[in-house]
PALUM-46828 format. One record per atom (N, C-alpha, C): residue number from 1; x, z, y; atom name. Coordinates in steps of 0.05 Angstrom, whole numbers, plus 5000, padded with zeros to 4 digits. Layout:
+-----+------+------+------+------+
:  nr :   px :   pz :   py : atom :
+-----+------+------+------+------+
: NUM :    X :    Z :    Y :   CA :
...
+-----+------+------+------+------+
This chain:
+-----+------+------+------+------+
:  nr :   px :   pz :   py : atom :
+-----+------+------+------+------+
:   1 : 0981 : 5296 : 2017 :    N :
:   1 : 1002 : 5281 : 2003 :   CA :
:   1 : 1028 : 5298 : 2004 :    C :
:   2 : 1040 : 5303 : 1983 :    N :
:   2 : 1066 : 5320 : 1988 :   CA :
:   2 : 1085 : 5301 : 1981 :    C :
:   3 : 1108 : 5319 : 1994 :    N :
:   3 : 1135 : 5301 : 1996 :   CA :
:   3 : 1140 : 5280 : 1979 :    C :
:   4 : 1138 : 5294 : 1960 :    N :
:   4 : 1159 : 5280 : 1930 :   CA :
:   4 : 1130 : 5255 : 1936 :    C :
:   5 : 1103 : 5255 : 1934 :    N :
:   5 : 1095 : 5226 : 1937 :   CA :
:   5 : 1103 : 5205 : 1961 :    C :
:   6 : 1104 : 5215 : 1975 :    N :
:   6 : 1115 : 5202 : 2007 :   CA :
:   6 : 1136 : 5187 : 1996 :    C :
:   7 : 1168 : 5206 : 1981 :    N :
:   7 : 1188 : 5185 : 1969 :   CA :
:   7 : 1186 : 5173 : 1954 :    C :
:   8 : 1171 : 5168 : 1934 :    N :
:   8 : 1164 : 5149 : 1912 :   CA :
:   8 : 1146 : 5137 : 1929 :    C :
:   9 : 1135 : 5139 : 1942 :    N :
:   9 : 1119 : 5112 : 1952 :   CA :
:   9 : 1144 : 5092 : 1977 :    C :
:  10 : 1154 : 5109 : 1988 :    N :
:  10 : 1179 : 5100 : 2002 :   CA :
:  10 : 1197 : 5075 : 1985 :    C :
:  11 : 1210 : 5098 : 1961 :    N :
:  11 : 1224 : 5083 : 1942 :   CA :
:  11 : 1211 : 5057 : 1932 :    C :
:  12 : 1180 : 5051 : 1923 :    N :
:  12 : 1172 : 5029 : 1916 :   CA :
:  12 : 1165 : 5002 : 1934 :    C :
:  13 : 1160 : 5012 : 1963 :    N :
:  13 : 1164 : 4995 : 1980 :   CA :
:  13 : 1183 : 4980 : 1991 :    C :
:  14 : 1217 : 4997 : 1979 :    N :
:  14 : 1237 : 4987 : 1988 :   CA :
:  14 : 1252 : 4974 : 1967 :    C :
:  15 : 1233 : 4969 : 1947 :    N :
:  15 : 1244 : 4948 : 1919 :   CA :
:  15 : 1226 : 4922 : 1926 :    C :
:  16 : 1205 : 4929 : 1940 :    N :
:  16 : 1189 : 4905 : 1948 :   CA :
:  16 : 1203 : 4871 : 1956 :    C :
:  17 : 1195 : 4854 : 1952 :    N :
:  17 : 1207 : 4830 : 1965 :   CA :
:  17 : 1190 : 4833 : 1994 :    C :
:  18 : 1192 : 4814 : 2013 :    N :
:  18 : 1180 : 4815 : 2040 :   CA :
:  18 : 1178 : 4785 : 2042 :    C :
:  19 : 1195 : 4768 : 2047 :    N :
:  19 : 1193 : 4739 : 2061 :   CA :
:  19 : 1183 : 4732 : 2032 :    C :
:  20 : 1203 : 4723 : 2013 :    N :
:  20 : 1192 : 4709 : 1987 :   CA :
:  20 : 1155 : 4698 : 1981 :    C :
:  21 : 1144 : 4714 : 1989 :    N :
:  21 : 1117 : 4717 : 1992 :   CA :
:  21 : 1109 : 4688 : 2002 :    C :
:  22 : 1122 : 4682 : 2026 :    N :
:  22 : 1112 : 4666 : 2042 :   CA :
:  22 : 1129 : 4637 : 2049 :    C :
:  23 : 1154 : 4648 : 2032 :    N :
:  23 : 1171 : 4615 : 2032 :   CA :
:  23 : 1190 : 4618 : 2009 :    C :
:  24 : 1202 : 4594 : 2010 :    N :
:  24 : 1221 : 4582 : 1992 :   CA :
:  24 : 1243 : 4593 : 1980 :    C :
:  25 : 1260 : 4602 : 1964 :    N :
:  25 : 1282 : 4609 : 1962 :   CA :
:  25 : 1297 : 4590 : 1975 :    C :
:  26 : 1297 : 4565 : 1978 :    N :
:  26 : 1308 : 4546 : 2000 :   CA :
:  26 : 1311 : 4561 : 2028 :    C :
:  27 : 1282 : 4562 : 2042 :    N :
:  27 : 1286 : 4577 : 2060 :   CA :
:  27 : 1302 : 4594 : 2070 :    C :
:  28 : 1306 : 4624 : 2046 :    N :
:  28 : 1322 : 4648 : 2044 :   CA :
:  28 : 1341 : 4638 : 2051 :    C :
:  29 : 1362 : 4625 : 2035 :    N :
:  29 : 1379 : 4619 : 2041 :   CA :
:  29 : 1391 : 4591 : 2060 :    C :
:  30 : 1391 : 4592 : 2072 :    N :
:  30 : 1400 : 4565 : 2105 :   CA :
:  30 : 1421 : 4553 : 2102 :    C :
:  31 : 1449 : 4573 : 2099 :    N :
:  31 : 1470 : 4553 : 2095 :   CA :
:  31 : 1497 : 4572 : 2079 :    C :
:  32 : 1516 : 4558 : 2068 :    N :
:  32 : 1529 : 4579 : 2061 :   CA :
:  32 : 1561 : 4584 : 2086 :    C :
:  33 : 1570 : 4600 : 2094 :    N :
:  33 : 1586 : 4611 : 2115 :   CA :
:  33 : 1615 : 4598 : 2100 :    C :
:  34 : 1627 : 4578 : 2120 :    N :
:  34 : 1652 : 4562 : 2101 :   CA :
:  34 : 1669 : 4564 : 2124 :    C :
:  35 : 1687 : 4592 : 2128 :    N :
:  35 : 1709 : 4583 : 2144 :   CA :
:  35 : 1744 : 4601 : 2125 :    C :
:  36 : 1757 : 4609 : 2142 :    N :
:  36 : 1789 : 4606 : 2124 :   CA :
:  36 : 1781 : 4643 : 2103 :    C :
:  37 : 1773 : 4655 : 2121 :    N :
:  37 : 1764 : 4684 : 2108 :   CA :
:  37 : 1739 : 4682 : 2087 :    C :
:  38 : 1724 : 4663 : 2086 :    N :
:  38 : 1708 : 4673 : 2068 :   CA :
:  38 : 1718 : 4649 : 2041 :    C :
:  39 : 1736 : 4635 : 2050 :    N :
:  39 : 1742 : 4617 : 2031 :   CA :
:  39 : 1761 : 4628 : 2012 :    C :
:  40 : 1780 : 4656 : 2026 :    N :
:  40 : 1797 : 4674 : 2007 :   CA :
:  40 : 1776 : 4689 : 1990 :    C :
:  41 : 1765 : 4696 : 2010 :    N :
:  41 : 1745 : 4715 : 1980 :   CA :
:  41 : 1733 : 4716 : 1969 :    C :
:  42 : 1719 : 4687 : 1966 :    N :
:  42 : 1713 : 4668 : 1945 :   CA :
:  42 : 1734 : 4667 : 1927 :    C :
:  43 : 1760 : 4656 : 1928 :    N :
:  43 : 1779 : 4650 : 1905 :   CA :
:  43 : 1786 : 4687 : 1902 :    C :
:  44 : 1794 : 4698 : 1916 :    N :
:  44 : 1805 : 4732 : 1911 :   CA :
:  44 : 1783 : 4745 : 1897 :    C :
:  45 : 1764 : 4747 : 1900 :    N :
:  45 : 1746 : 4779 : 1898 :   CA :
:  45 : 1717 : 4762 : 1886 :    C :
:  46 : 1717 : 4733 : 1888 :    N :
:  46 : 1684 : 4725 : 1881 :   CA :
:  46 : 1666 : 4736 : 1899 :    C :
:  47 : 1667 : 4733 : 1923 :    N :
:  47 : 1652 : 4740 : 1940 :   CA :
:  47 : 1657 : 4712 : 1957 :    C :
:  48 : 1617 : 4724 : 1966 :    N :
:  48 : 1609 : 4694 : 1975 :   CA :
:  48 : 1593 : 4703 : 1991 :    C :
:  49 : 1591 : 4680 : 2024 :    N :
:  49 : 1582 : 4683 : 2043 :   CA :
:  49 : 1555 : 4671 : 2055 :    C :
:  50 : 1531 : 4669 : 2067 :    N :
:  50 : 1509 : 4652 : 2066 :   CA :
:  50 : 1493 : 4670 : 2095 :    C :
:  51 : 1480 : 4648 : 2106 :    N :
:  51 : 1468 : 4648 : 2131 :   CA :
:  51 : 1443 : 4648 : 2116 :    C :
:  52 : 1421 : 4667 : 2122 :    N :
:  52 : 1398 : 4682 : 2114 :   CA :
:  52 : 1377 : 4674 : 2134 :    C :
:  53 : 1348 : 4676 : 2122 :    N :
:  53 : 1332 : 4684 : 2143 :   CA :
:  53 : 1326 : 4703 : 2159 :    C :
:  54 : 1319 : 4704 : 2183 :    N :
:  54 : 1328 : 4722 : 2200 :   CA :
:  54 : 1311 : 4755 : 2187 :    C :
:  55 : 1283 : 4746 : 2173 :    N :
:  55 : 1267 : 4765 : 2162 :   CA :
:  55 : 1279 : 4776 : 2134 :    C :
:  56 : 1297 : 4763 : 2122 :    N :
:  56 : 1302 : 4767 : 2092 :   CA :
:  56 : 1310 : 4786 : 2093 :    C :
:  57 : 1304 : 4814 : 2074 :    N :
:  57 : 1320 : 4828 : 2057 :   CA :
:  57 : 1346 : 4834 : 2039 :    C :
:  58 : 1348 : 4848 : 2027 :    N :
:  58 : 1368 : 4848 : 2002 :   CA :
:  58 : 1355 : 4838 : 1978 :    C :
:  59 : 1328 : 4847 : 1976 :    N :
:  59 : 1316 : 4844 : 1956 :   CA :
:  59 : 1311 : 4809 : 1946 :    C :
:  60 : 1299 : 4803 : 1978 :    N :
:  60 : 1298 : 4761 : 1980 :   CA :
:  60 : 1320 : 4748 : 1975 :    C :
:  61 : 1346 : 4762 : 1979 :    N :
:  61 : 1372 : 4750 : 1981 :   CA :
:  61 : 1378 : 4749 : 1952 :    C :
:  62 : 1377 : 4773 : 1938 :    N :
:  62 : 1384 : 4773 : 1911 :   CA :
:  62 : 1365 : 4760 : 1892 :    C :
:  63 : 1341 : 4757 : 1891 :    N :
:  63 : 1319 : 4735 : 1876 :   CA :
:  63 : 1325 : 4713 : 1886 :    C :
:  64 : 1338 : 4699 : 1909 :    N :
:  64 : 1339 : 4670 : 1917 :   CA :
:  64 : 1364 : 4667 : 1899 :    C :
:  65 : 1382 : 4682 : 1905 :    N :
:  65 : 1412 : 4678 : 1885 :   CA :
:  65 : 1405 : 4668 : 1861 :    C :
:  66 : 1387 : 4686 : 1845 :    N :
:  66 : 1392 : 4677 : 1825 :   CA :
:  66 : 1373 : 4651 : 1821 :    C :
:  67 : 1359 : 4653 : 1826 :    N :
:  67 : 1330 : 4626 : 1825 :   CA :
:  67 : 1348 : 4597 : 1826 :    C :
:  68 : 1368 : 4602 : 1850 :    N :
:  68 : 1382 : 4575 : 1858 :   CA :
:  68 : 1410 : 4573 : 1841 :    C :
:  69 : 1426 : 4590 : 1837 :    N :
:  69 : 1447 : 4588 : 1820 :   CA :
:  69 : 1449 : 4602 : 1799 :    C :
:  70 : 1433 : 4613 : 1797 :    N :
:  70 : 1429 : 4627 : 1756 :   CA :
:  70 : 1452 : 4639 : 1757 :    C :
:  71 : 1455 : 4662 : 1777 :    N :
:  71 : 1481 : 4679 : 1775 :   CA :
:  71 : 1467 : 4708 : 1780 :    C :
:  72 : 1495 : 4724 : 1767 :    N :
:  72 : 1469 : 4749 : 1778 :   CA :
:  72 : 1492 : 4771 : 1791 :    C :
:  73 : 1477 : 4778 : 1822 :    N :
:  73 : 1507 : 4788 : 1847 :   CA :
:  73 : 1503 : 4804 : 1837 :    C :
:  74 : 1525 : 4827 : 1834 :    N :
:  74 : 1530 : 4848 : 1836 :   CA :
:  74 : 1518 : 4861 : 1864 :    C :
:  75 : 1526 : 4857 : 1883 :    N :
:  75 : 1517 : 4874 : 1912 :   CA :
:  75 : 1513 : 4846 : 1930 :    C :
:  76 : 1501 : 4856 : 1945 :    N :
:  76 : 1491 : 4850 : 1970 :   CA :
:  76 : 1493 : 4865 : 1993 :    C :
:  77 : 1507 : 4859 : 2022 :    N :
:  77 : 1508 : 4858 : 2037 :   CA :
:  77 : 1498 : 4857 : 2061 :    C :
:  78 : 1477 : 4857 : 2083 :    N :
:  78 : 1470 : 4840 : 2105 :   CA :
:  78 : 1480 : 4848 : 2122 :    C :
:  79 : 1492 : 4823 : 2153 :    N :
:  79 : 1496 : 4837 : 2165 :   CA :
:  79 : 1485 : 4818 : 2192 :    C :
:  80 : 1479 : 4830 : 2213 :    N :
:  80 : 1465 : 4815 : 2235 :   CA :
:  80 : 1485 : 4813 : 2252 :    C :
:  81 : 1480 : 4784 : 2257 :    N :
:  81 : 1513 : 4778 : 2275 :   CA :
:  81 : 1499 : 4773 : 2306 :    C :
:  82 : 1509 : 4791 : 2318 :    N :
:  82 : 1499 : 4791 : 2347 :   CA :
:  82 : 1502 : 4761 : 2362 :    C :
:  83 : 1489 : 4750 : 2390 :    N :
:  83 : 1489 : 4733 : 2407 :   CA :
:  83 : 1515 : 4736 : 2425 :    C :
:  84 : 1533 : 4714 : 2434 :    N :
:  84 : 1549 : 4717 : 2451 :   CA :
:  84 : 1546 : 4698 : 2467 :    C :
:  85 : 1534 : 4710 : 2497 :    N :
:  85 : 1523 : 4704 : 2518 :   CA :
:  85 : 1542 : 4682 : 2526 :    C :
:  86 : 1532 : 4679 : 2552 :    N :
:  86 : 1540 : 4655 : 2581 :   CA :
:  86 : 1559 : 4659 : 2597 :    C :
:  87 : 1562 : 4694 : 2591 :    N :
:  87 : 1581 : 4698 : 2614 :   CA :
:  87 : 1606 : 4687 : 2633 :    C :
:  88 : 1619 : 4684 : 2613 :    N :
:  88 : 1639 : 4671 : 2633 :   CA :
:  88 : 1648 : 4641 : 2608 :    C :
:  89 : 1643 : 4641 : 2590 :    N :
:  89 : 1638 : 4624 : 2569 :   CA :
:  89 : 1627 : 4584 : 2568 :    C :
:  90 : 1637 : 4571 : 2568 :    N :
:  90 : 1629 : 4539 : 2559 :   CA :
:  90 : 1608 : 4543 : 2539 :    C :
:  91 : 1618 : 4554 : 2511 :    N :
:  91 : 1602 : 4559 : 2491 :   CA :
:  91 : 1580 : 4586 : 2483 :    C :
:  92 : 1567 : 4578 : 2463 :    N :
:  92 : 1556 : 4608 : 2464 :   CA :
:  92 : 1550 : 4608 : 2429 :    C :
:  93 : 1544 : 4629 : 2416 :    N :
:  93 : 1538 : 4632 : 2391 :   CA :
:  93 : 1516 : 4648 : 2392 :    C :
:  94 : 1499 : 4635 : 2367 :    N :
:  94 : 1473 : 4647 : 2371 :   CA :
:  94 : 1469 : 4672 : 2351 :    C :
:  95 : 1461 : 4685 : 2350 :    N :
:  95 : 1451 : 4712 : 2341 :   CA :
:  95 : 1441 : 4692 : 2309 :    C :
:  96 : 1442 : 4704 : 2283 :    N :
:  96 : 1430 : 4700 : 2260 :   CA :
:  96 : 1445 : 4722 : 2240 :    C :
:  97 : 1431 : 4724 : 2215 :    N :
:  97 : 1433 : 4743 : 2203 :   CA :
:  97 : 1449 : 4733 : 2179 :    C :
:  98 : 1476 : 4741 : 2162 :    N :
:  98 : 1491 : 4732 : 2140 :   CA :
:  98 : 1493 : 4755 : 2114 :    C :
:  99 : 1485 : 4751 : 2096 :    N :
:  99 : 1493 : 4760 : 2073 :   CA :
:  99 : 1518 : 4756 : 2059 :    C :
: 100 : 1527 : 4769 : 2046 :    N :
: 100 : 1551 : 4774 : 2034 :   CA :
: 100 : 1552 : 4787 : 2010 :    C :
: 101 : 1555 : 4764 : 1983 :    N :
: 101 : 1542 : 4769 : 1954 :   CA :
: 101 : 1564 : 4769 : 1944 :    C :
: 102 : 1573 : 4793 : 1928 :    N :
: 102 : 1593 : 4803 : 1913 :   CA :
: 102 : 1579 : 4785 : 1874 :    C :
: 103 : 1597 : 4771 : 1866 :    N :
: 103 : 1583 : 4766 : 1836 :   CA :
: 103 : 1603 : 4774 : 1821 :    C :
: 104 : 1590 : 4772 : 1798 :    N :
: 104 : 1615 : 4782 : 1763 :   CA :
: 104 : 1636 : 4769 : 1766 :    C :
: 105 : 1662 : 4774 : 1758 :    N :
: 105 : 1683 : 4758 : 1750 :   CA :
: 105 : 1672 : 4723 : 1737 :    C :
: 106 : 1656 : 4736 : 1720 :    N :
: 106 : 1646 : 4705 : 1701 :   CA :
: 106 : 1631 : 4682 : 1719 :    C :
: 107 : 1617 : 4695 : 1729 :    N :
: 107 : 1597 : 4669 : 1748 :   CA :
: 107 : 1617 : 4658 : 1772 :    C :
: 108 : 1608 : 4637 : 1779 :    N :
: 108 : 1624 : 4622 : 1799 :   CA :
: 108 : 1593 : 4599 : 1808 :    C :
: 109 : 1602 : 4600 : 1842 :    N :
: 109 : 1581 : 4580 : 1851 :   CA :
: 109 : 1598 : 4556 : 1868 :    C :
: 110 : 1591 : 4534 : 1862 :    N :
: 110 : 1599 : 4513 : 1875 :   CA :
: 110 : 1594 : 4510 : 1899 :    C :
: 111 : 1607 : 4507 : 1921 :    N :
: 111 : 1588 : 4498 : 1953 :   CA :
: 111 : 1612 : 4470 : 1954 :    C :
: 112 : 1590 : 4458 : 1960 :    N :
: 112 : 1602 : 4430 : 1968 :   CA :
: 112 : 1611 : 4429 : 1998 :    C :
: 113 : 1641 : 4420 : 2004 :    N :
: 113 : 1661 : 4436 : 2034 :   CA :
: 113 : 1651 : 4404 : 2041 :    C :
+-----+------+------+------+------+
């Protein structure tokens, strides 16, 4: 097998969906991220925030977008938000994974606050 097949087979595996397969676009998406920063760049820039499955992709993120709000993102984002331990802490925050969907000027998604 030479190179150039190795990257095209690379390249086609990484257009692949992964979770979708096996759940819901419900699923994909968990909840959408509603605090004072992501509520500016929602109104500023149309960018929008959402708590993911921990397995999802870019690829699951952007087919659930549109399936559930008939919008279509420009970019996608993920980013894995680390665990903040016991240490010396009352509280703790758990590790989960958030996307961050850039859309057109024209589309707009409702989240009910």
């Amino acid at each position: 097998m030479t190179f150039r097949e190795i990257r095209q087979r690379r390249a086609k595996k990484q257009l692949e969906v992964r979770v979708l397969r096996n759940l819901t676009p419900h699923d994909v998406l968990l909840a959408p991220v509603i605090t004072e920063k992501t509520y500016k760049q929602q109104e500023s820039a149309n960018v929008y925030t959402f708590k993911v499955h921990g397995d999802a992709n870019k690829n699951d993120i952007k087919k659930a977008i549109v399936y559930l709000y008939n919008v279509s993102p420009i970019s996608v984002r993920v980013v894995s938000v680390p665990y903040k331990g016991r240490m010396q802490r009352k509280l703790v925050r758990r590790s989960y994974k958030k996307a961050i969907v850039r859309l057109d000027k024209k589309d707009k998604i409702e989240i009910g606050i």
